[in-house]
N, C-alpha and C positions, 0 to 999 in steps of 0.2 A: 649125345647127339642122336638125334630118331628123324626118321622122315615121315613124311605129312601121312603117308598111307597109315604106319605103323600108330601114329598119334589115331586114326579116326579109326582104329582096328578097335583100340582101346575103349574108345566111347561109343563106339556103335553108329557113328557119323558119315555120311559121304561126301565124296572127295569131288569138287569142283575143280579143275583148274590142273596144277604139274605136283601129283601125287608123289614122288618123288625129292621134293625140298626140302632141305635138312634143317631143322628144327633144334636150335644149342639152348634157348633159356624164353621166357616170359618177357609180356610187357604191355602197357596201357595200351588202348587204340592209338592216344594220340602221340604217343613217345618211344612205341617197339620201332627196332629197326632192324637192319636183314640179320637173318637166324633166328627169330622174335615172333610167338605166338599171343597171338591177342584172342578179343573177343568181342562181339558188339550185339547189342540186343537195343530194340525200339527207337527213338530218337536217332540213336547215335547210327545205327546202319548207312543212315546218307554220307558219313564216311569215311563206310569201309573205300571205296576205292581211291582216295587219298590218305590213303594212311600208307605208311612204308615197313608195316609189318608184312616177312614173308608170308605171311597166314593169319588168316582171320575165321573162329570161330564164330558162326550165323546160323538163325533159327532158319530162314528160307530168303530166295534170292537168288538174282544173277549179278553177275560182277564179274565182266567179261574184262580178259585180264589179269585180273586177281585170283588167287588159290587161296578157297575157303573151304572149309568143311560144313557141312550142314547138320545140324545137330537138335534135338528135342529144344534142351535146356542148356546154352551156351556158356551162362557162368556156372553152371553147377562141370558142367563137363571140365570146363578153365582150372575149376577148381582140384580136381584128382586131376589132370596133366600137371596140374604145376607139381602136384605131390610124387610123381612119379617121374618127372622129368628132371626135378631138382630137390632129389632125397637129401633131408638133414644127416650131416656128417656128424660122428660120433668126437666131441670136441678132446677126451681123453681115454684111455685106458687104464685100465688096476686100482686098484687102491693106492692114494697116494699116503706114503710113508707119514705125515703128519694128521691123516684120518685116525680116530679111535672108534675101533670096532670092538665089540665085546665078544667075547671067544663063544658064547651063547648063541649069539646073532646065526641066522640061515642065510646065506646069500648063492644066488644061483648063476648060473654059468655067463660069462660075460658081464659083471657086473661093473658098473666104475663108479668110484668115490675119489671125489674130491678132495683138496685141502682141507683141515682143519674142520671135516665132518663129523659129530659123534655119532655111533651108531649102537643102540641102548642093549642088555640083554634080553633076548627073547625075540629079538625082531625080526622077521623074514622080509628078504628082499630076490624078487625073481627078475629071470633071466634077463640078460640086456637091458637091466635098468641104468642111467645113467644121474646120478647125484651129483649135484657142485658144491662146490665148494662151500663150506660154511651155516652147515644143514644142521638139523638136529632131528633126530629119530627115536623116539621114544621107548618105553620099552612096552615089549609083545608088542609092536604094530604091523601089520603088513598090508607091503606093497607090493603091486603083482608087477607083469611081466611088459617089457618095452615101455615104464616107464619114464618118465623125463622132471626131474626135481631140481626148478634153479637155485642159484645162492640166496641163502638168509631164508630157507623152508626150515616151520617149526612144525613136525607131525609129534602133538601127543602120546603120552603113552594108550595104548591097544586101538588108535586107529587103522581100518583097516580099506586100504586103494586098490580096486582091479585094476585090468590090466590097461594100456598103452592111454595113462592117466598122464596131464603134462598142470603144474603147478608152477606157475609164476613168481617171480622174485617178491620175496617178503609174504607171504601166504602162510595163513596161520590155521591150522586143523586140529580140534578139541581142547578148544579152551573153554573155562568154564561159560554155562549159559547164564543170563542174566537174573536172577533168580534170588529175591528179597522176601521174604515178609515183616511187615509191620509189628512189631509186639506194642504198642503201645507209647513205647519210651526210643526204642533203637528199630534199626534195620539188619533184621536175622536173615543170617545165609543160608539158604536151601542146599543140600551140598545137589553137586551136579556128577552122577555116578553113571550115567547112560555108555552111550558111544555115537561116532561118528561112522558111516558106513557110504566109501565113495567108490559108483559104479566104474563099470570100463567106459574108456574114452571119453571121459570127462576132462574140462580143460578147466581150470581156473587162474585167473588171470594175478597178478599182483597185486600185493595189499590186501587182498580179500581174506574175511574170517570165516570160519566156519566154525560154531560151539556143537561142543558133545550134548547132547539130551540130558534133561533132568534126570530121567529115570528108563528112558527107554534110549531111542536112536535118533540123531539128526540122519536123514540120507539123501544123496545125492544121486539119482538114478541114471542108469548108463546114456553115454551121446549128452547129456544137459552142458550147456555153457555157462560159465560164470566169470565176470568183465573185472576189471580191477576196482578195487575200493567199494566192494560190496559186504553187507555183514549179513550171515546166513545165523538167525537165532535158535536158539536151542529146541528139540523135537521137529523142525523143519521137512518138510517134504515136498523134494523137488524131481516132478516126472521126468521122463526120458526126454532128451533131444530138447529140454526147455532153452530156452536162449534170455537173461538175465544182465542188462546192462550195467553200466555203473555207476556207481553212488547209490547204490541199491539195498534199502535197508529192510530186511523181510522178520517179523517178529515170531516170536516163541508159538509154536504148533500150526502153523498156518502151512497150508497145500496150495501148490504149487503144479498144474496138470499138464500132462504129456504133450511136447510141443509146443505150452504156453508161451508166450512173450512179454517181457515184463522190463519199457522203456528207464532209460536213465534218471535217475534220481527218483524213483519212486519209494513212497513209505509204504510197505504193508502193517497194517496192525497185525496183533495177535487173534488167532483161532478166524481167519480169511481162507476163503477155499477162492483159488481160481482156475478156475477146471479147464481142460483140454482143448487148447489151440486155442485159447481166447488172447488178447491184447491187451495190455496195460499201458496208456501212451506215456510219455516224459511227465516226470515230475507229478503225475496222481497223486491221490492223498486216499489210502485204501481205508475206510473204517474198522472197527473190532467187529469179528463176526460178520462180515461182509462178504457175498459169495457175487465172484464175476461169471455169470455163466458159458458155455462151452460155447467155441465160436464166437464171442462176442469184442466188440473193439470199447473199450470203459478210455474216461478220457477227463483229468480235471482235479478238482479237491470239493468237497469228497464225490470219488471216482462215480460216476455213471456213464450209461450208454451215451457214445458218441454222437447216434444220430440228435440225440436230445440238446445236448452241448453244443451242435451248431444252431439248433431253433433258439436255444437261449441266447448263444452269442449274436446272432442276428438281430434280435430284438432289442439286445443292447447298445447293438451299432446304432440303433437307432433312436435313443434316449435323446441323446442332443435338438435332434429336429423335434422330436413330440414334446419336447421341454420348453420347446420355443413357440411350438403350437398351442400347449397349456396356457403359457403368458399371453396368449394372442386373445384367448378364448377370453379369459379370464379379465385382459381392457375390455373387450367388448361388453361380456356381463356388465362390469362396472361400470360403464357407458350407460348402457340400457336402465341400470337402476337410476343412472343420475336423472336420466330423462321421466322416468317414470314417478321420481319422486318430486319433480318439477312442475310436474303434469298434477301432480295433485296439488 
């Protein structure tokens, strides 16, 4: 429990209203109720004052009656209150007696393994990580500190995770890249001997793959997000803080730039730059060798700038009426010849 003062200490926020109201857990605008901190930005402001959250987070405003705080950026603020108001609980302790840990293995202070974990030789595992159950750890990989590895995580052998990295159920890291050549007759396997290098505070969600480098490194750079049921291919590189939806399929060497955005179900081909805070909307279709430049919003199959994409789709919208116009045009001609070849 914290009270409204202590909450806007936190964020750098001031206090409209009874600084003083105690503050137990989160909740939508439209569903918190007393002890419940919200938050509302744009539209939704008209209402804060029927909402029956003790508190409401707002960029500016009166709302006489109501105790809000006044804040820069409302859900970014929502966002660290909830992280500090309602800290994840560590679900177990120790190694559980049915984990195999290999007497090689480094593990550091506070660590906790699950059921029926194996834990490979050589591998370091630092402090306060937390493994579940049904994990597999390969050997020499390491994982840094504060951790969080759900059930059914496969880390290959010598991948290596900083720190307060969180890997969602069924999430696979360093499996082979996709990687064939042709001889003529069969499909030869390129062996895939790289590694995978995943920064701190990287979150990746379920289901997602990540392959080791043919010959160098896939890397995953610190702060980047990755959604479930993405596949990260082999030599990838993915900048800091990128945000990467899902169904998300990004090919062998292609970059990935700091802060990018890269909507659900998009294809990237192979050897694709998309540089720094640019956009990739739902479902694109990114060509080979196709660079989206910095700052830009790409939109479509095959991907180009948005603003372009709405001049085509407007023009489209309007095929039906000119098609109906062309026929229009086209009796009349037809008309005009009859007459004219009448007239002669």
């Amino acid at each position: 429990m914290k009270r409204v003062q202590e909450i806007a200490d936190l964020v750098s926020g001031t206090v409209r209203g009874d600084a003083g109201t105690e503050i137990q857990t989160v909740g939508s605008l439209e569903r918190a109720g007393a002890g419940a901190l919200a938050y509302a930005e744009g539209k939704y402001l008209q209402k804060v004052p029927e909402s029956t959250a003790s508190c409401v987070l707002v960029p500016s405003g009166d709302f006489p009656g109501r105790t809000v705080i006044v804040v820069d950026k409302p859900r970014v603020a929502f966002a660290r209150i909830a992280q500090w108001l309602l800290p994840s609980e560590r679900p177990f302790e120790g190694v559980h007696s049915s984990a195999i840990v290999s007497e090689s293995a480094s593990l550091g202070a506070d660590v906790a393994i699950g059921a029926w974990t194996f834990v490979d030789a050589g591998a370091r595992i630092g402090e306060g990580t937390v493994i579940f159950p049904g994990c597999y750890l390969g050997r020499d990989c390491e994982i840094g500190s504060d951790c969080v590895v759900y059930p059914g995580v496969v880390i290959y052998p010598g991948i290596t995770l900083g720190d307060r990295v969180v890997l969602h159920a069924g999430t696979v890291l360093g499996t082979d890249g996709f990687g064939f050549v042709f001889d003529g007759t069969r499909q030869v396997k390129i062996p895939q001997v790289g590694h995978v290098t995943i920064g701190s505070d990287v979150e990746i969600g379920a289901n997602a793959c990540v392959d080791r480098g043919a010959l160098d490194e896939t890397v995953v750079s610190d702060g980047a997000k990755i959604d479930n049921l993405c596949q990260i291919a082999h030599n990838v590189q993915i900048g800091a803080h990128a945000l990467i939806s899902s169904q998300t399929g990004i090919a062998g060497s292609s970059r990935v730039g700091t802060g990018a955005v890269i909507g659900g179900q998009v294809g990237i081909a192979d050897y694709c730059r998309i540089d720094d805070h640019a956009m990739v909307g739902a479902q694109c279709g990114v060509p080979s060798r196709k660079r989206v430049p910095a700052g830009e919003v790409y939109w479509g199959t095959p991907a180009r700038p948005l603003k372009d994409v709405k001049v085509q789709q407007a023009h489209l919208s309007r095929l039906p009426k000119l098609a109906d116009e062309v026929k229009r045009l086209r009796a009349e001609i037809d008309e005009l010849r009859r007459k004219l070849e009448a007239d002669d």
